[in-house]
MARTOR-353985 format. One record per residue: residue in three letters; chain; y, z, x of N, C-alpha, C, O in turn. Coordinates in steps of 0.05 Angstrom, whole numbers, plus 5000, padded with zeros to 4 digits. Atoms other than C-alpha are relative to their C-alpha. Example, Ala and Ser with C-alpha at 12.3 -4.5 7.8 and 13.67 -1.06 7.14 Angstrom:
<sites>
SITE   res   chain   n.c2   n.c3   n.c1   ca.c2   ca.c3   ca.c1   c.c2   c.c3   c.c1   o.c2   o.c3   o.c1
SITE   ALA       A   4976   5000   5018    4910    5156    5246   5024   5000   5018   5024   5013   5039
SITE   SER       A   4976   4999   4984    4979    5143    5273   5022   5014   4985   5044   5018   4995
</sites>
This chain:
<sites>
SITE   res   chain   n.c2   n.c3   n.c1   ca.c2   ca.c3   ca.c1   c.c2   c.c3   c.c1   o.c2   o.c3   o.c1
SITE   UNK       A   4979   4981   5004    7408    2912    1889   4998   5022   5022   4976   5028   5030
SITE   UNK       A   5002   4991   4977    7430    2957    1946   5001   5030   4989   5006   5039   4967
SITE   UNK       A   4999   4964   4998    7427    3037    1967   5029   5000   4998   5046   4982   4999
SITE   UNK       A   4980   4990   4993    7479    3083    1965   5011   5013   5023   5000   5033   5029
SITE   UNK       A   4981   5011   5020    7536    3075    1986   5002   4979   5019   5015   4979   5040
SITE   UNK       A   5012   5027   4980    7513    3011    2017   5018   4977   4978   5036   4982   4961
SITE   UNK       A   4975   5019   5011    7548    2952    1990   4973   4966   5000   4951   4966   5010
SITE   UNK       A   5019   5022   4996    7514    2875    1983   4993   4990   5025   4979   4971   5029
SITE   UNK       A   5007   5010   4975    7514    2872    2055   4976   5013   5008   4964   5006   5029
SITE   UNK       A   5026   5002   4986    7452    2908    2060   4981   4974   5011   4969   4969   5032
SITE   UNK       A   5012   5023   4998    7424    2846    2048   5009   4972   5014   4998   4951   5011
SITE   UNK       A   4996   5017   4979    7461    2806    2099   4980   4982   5013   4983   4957   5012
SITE   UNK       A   5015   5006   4990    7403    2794    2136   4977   4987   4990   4966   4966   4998
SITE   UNK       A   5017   5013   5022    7356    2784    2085   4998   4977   4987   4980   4961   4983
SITE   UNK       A   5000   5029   5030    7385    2732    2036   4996   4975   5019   4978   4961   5011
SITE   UNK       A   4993   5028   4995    7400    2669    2083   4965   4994   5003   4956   4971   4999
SITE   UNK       A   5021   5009   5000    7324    2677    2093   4976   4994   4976   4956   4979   4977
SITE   UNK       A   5007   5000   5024    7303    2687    2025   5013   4969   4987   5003   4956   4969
SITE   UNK       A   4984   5025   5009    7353    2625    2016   4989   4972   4999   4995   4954   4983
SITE   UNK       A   5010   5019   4989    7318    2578    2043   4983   4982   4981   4979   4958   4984
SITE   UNK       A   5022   5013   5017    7270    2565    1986   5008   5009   4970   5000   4995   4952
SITE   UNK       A   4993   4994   5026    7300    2600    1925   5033   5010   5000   5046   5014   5021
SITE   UNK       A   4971   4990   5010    7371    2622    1891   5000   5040   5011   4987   5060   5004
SITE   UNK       A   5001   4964   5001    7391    2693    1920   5027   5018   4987   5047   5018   5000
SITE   UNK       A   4975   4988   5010    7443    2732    1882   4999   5031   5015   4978   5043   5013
SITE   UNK       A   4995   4968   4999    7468    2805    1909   5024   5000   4994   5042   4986   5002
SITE   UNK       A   4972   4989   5005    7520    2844    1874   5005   5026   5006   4987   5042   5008
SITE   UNK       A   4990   4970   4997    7556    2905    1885   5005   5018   4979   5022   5014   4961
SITE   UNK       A   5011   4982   5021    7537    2957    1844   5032   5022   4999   5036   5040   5015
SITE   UNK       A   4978   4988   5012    7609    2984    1809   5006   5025   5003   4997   5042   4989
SITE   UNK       A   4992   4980   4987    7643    3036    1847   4989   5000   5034   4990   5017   5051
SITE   UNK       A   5012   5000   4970    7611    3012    1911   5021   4970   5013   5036   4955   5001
SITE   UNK       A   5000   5038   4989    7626    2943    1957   5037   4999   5002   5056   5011   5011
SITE   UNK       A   4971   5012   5009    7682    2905    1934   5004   4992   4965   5021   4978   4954
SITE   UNK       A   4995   4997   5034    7667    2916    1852   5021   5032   4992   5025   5053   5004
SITE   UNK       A   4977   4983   5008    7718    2953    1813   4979   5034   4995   4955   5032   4993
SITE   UNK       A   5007   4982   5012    7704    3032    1794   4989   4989   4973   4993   4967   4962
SITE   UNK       A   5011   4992   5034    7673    3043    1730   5020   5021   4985   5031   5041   4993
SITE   UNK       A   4976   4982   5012    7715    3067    1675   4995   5032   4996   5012   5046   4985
SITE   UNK       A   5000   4968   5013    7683    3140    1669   4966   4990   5022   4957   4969   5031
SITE   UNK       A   5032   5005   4986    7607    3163    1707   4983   4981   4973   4978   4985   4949
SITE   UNK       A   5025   5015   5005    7558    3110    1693   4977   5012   5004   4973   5026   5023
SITE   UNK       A   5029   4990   5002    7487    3125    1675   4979   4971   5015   4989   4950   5023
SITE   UNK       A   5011   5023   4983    7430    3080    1707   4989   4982   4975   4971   4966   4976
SITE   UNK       A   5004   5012   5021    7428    3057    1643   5017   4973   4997   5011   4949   4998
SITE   UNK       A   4977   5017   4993    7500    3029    1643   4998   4975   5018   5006   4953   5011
SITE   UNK       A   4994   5013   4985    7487    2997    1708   4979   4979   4995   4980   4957   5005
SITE   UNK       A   5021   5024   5001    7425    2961    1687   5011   4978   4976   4997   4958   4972
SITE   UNK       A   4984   5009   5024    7474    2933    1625   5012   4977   5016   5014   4954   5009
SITE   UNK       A   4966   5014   4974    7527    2907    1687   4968   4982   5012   4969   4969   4991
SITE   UNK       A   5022   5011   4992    7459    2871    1714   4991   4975   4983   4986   4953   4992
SITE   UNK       A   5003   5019   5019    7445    2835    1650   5017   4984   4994   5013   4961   4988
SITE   UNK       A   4974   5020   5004    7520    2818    1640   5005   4987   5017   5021   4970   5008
SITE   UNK       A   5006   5018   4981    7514    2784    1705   4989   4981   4990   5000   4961   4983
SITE   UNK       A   5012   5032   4997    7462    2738    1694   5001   4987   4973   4997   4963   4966
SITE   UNK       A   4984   5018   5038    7484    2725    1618   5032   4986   5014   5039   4965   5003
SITE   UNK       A   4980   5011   4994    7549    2707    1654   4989   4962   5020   4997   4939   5020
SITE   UNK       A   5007   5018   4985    7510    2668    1703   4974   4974   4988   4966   4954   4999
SITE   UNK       A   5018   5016   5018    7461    2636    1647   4974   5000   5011   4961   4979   5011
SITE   UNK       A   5019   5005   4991    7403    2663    1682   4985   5017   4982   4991   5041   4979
SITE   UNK       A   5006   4992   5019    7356    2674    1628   4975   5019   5007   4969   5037   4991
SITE   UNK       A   5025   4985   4994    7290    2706    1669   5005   5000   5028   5010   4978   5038
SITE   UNK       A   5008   4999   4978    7286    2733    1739   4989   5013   5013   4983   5033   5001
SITE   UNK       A   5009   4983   4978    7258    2765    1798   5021   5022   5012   5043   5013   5018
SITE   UNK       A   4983   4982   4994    7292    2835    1821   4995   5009   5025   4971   5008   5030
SITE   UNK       A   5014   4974   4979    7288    2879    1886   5026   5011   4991   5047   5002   4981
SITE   UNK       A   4985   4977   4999    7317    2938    1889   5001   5018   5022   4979   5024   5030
SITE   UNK       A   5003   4980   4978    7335    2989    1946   5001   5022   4995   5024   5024   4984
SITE   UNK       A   4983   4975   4998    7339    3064    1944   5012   4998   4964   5000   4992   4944
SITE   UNK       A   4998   5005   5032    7386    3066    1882   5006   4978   4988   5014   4979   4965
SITE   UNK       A   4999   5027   5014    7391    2993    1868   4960   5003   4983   4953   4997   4961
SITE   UNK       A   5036   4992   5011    7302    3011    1859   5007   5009   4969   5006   4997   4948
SITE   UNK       A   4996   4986   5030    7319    3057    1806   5013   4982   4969   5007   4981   4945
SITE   UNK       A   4985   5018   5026    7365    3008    1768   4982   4974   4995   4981   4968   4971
SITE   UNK       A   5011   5018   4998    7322    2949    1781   4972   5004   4975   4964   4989   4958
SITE   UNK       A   5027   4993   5015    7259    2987    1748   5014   5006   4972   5003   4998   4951
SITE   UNK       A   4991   4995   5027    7304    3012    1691   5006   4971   4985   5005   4974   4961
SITE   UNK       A   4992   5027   5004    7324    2930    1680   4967   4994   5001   4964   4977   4984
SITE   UNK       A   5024   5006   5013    7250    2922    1675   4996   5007   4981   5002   4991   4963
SITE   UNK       A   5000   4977   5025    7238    2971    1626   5010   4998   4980   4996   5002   4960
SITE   UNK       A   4984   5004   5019    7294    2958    1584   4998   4976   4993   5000   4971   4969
SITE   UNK       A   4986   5020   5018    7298    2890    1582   4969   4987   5014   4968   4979   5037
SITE   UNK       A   5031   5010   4984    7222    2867    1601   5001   4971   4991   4980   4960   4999
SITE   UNK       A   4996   5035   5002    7240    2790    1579   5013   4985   5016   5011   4960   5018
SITE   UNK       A   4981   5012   4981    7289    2782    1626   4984   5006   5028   4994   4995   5048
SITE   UNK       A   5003   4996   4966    7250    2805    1692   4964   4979   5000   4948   4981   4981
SITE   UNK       A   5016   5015   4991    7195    2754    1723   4971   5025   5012   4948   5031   5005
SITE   UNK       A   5025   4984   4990    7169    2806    1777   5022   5015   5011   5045   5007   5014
SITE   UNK       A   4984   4974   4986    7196    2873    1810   4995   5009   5026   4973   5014   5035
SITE   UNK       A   5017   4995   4974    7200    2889    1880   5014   5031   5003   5039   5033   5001
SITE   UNK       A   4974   4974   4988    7225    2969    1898   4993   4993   5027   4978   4978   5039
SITE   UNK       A   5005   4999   4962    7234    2984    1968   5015   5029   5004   5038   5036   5007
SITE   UNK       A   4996   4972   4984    7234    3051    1987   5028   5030   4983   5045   5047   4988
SITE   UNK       A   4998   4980   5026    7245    3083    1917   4989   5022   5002   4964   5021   5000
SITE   UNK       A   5010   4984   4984    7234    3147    1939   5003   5035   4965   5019   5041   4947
SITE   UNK       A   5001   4967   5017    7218    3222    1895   5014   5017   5010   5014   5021   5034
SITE   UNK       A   4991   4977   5004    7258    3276    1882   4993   5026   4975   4991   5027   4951
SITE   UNK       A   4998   4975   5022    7249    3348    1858   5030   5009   4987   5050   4998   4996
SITE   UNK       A   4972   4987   5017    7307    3386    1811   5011   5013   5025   5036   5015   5023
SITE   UNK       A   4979   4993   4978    7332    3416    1881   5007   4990   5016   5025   5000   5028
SITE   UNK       A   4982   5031   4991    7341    3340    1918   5014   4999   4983   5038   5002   4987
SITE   UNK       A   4977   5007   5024    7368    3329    1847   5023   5010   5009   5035   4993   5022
SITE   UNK       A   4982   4990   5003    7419    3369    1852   5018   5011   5014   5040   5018   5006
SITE   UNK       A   4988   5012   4981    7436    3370    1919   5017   4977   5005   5041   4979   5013
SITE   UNK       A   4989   5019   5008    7448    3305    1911   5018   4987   4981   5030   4966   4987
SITE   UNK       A   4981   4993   5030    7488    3309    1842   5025   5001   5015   5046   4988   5013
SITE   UNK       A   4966   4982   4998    7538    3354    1878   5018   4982   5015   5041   4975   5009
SITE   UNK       A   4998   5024   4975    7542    3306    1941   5015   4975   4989   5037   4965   4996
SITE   UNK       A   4989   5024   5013    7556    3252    1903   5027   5001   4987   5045   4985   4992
SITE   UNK       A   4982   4997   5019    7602    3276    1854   5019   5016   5016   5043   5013   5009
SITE   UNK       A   4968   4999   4981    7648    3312    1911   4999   4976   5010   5020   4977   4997
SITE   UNK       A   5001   5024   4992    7643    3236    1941   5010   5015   5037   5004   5037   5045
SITE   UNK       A   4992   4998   4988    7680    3226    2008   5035   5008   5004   5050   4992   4993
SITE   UNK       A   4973   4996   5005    7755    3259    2021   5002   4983   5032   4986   4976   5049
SITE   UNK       A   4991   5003   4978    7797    3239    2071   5011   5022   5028   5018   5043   5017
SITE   UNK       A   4989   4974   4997    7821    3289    2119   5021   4986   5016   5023   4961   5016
SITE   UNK       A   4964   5003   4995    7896    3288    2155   4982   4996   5029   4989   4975   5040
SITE   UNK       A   5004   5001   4971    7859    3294    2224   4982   4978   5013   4975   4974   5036
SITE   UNK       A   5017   5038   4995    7819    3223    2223   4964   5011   4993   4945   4997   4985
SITE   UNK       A   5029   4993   4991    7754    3273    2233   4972   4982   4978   4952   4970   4986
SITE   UNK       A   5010   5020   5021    7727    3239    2163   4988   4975   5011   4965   4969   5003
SITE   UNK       A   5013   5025   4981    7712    3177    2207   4980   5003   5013   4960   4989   5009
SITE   UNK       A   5026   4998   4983    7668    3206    2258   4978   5024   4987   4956   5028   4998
SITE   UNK       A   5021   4987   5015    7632    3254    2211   4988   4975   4983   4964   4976   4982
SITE   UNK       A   5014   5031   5021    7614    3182    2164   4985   4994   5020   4961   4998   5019
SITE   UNK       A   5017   5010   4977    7595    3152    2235   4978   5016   5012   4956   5006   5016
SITE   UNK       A   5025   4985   4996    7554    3209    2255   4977   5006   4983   4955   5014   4991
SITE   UNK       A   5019   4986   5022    7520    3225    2192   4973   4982   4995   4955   4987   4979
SITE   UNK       A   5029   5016   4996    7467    3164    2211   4994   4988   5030   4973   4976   5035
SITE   UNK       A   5012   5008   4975    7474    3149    2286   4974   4998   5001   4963   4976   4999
SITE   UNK       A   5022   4995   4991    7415    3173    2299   4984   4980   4987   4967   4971   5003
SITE   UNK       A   5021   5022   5010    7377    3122    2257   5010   4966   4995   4995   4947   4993
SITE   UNK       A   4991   5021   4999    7412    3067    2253   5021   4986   5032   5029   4963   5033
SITE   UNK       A   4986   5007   4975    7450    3063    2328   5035   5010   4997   5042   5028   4982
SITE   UNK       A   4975   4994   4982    7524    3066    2359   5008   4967   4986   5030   4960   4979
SITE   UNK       A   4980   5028   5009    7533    2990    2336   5006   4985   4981   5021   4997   4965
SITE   UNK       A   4986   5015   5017    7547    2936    2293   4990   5005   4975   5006   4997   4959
SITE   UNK       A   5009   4996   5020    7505    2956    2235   5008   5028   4987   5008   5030   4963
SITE   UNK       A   4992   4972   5005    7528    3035    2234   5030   4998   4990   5039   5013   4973
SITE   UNK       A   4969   5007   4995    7605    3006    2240   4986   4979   4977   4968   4973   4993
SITE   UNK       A   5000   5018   5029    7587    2956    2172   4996   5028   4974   5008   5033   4953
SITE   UNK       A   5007   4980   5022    7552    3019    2137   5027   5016   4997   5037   5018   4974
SITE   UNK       A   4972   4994   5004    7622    3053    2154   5023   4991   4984   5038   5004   4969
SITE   UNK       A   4978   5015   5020    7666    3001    2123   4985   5005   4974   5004   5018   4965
SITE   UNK       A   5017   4993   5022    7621    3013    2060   5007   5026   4986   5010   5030   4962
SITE   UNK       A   4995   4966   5008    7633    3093    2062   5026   4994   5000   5032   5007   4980
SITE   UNK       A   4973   4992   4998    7712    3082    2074   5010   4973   4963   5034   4971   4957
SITE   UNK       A   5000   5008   5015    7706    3034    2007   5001   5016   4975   5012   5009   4954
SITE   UNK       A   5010   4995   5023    7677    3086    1963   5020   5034   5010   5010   5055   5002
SITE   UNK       A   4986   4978   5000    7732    3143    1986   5010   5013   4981   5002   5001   4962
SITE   UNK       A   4987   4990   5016    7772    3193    1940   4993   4996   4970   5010   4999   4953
SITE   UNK       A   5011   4996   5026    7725    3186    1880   4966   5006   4993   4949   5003   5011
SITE   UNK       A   5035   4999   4996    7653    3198    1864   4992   4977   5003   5002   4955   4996
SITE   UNK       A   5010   5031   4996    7605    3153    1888   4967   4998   4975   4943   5005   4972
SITE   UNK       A   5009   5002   5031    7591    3131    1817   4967   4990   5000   4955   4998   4980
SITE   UNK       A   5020   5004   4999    7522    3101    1837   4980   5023   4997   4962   5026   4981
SITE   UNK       A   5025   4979   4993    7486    3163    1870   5012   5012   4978   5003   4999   4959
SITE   UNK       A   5001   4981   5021    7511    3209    1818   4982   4983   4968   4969   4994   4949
SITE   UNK       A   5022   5013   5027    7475    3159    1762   4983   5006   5004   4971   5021   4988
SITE   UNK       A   5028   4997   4992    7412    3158    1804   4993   5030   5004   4969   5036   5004
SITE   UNK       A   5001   4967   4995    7420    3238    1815   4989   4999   4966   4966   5002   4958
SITE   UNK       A   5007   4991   5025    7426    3241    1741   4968   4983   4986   4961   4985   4963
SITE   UNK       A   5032   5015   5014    7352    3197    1728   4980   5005   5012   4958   5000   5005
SITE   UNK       A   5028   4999   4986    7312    3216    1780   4978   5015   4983   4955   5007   4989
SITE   UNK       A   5022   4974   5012    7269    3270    1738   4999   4978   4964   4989   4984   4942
SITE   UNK       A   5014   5013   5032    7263    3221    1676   4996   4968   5021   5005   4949   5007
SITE   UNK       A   5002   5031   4991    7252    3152    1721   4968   5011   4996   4958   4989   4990
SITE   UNK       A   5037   5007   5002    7169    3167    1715   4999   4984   4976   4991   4962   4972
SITE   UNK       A   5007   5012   5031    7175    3161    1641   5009   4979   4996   4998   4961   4985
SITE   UNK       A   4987   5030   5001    7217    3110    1645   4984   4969   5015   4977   4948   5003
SITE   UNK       A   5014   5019   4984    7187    3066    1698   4970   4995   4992   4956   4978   5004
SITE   UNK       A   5033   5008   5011    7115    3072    1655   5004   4973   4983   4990   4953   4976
SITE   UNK       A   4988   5033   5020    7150    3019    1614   4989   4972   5016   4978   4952   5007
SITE   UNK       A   4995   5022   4978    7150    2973    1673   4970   4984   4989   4949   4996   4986
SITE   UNK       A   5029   5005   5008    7094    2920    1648   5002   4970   5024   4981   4956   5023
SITE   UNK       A   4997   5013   4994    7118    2869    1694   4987   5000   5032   4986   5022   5042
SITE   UNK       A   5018   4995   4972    7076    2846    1773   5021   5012   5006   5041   5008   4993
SITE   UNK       A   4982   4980   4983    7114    2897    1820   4982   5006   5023   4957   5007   5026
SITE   UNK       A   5015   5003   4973    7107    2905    1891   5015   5037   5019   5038   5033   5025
SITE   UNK       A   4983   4982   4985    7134    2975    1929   4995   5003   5022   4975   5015   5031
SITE   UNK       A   4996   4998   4970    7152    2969    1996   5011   5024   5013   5035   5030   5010
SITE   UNK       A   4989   4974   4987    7161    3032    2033   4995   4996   5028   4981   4979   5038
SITE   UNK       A   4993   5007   4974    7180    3044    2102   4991   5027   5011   5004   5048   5005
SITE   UNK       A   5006   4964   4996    7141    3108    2134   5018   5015   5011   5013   5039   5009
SITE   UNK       A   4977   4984   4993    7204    3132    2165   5019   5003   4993   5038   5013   5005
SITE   UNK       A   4980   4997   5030    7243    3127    2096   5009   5022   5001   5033   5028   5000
SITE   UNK       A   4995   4977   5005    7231    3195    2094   5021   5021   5015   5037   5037   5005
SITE   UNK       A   4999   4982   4981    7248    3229    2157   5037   5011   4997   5043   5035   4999
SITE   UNK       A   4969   4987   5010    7333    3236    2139   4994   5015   4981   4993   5039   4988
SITE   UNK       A   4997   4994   5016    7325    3254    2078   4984   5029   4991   4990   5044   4971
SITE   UNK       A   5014   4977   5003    7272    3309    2089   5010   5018   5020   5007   5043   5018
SITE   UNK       A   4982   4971   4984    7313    3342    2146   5026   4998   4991   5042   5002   5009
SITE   UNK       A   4975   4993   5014    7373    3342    2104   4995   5018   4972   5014   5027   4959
SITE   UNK       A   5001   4996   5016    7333    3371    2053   4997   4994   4976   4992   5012   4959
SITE   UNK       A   4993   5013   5029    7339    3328    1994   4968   4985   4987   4961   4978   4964
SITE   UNK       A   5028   5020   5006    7268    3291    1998   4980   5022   5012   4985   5036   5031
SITE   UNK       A   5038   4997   4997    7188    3316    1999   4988   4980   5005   4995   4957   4999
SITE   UNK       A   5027   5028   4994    7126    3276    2026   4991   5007   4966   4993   4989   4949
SITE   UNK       A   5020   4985   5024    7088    3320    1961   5011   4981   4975   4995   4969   4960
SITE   UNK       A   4987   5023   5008    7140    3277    1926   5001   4975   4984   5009   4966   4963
SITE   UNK       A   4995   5033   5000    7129    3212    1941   4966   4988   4985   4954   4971   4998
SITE   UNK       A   5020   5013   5009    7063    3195    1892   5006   4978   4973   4994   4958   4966
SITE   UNK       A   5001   4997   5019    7097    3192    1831   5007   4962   4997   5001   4953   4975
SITE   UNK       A   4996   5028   5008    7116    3112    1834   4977   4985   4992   4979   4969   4973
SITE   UNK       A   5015   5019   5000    7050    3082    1842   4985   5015   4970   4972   5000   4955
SITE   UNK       A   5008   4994   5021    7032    3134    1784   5012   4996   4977   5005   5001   4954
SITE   UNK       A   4981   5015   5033    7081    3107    1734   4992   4978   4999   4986   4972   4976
SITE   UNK       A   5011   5023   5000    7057    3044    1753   4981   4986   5014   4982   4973   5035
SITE   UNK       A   5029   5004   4985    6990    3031    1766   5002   4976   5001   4995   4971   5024
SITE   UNK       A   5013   5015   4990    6985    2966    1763   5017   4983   5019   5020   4959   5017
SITE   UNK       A   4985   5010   4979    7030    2956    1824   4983   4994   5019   4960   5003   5019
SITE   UNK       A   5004   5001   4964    7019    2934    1896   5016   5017   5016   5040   5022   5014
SITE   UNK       A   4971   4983   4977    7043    2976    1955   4996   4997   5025   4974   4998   5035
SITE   UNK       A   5015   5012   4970    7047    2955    2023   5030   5033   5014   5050   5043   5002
SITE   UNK       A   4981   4980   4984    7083    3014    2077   5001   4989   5024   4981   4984   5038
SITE   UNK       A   4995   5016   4966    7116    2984    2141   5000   5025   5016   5012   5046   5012
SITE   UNK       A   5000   4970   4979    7101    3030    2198   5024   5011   5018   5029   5032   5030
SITE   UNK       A   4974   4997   4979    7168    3013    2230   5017   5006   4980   5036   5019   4988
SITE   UNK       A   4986   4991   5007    7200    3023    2175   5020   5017   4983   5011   5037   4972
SITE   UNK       A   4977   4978   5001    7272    3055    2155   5002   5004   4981   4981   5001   4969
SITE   UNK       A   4984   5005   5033    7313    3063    2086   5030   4974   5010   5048   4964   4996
SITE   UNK       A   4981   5022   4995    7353    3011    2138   4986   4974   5008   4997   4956   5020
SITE   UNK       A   5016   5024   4989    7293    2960    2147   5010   4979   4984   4995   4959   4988
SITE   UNK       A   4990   5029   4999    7332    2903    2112   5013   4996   5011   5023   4975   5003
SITE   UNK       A   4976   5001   4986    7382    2909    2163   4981   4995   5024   4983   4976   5040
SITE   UNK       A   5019   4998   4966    7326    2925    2222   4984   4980   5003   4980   4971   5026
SITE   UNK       A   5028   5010   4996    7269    2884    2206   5002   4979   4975   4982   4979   4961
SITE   UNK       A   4994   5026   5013    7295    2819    2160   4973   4986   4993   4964   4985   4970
SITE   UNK       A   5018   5012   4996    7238    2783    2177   4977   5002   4989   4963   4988   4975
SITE   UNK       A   5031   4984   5021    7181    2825    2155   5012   5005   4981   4998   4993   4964
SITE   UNK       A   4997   5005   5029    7214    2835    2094   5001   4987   4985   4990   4990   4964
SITE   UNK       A   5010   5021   5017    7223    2771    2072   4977   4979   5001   4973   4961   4984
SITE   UNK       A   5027   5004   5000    7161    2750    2088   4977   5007   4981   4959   4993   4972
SITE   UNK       A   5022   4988   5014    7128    2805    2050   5010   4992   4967   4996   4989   4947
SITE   UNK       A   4993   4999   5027    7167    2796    1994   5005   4969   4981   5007   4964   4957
SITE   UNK       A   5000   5041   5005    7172    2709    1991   4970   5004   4992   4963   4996   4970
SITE   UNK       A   5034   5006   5009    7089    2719    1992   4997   5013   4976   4977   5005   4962
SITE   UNK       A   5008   4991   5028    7092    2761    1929   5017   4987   4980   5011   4994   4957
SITE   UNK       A   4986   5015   5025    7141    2718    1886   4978   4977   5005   4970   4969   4984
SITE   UNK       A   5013   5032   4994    7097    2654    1913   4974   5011   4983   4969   5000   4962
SITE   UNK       A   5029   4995   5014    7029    2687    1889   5011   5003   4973   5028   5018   4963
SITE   UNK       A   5002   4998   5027    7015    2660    1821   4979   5010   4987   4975   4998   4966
SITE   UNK       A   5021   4989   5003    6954    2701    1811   5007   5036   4991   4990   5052   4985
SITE   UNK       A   4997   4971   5005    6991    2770    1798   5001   4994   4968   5004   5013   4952
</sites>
């Protein structure tokens, strides 16, 4: 499940390789992509509900999750909640917030994106990640994604706004192997925008000790887009190990 307001194409790159040897499903998390709004704000509760009615639709009775960013959040809450249905858990670059990211992010969310009369809306979306992601074809996909989730809140981040400060308690639930992949330069947007701490970032492996955590040195909050390869790598060798 993908970041916000990312769409199933994060995982473009990812799945055909993950494909190769197992079933990969990505969906678009409701108010994002190409899934409908949600009838009113969704909680990350809700969305872990829309997760299960998936694979009850799809008759998949137990599986394996990753999660990005705020697909993480929902992914671990779909452990938690429904710990019969998940195999093993992967986050990736599930990241901490204090009550003043919170709420930063709250507001952010819940004004969403407007349009403006003068096009400028375009190149403020495009600029607001140049710098980490480039000038090309991957910045121009993340774009079509933001011009998706226009003129309403973007129903995701405002769920994950509203859980971040109860996801410890929540995620102690998690009894299932889990693996968290972090990317050491996850941080670096999010802490010069303000919204993220390093001081932060402990609280995952302390909800759930008996995780694994591997940190890629190269990477982003866009390394399934950047770095395919090493991800499914890292993450094929931990569904394959039957020893967790």
């Amino acid at each position: 499940m993908h970041m916000t307001p990312r769409s199933s194409d994060e995982f473009r790159e990812v799945m055909p390789i993950l494909a190769q040897h197992r079933q990969v499903i990505a969906m678009d998390l409701m108010g994002l992509g190409d899934s409908d709004k949600p009838p009113r704000i969704y909680s990350v509760a809700d969305y872990a509900q829309t997760v299960i009615a998936l694979w009850d639709y799809l008759e998949i009775k137990k599986s394996s999750i990753l999660g990005s960013l705020t697909g993480g959040y929902i992914a671990g809450e779909v452990a938690a909640t429904y710990p019969e249905r998940v195999e093993k858990l992967i986050l990736c670059n599930v990241l901490g917030f204090d009550k003043e990211g919170t709420d930063k992010i709250s507001q952010k969310y819940s004004a969403g994106f407007n349009i403006k009369e003068d096009g400028s809306h375009l190149m403020e979306r495009w600029l607001s990640r140049v710098n980490y992601v480039g000038k090309g074809e991957l910045n121009h996909r993340c774009l079509i994604d933001d011009l998706k989730c226009f003129g309403s809140p973007i129903y995701p981040g405002v769920a994950a706004a509203n859980y971040f400060l109860s996801a410890k308690k929540r995620f102690r639930l998690v009894q299932c192997p889990t693996l968290i992949v972090s990317g050491k330069k996850g941080l670096e947007q999010l802490e010069k925008a303000g919204l993220a701490k390093a001081e932060n970032q402990l609280w995952l492996s302390e909800a759930i000790p008996h995780s694994q955590k591997i940190e890629l040195e190269s990477g982003t909050l866009w390394m399934m887009n950047k770095i395919p390869e090493e991800i499914s790598k890292i993450v094929s060798c931990f569904l394959e190990n039957t020893e967790d």
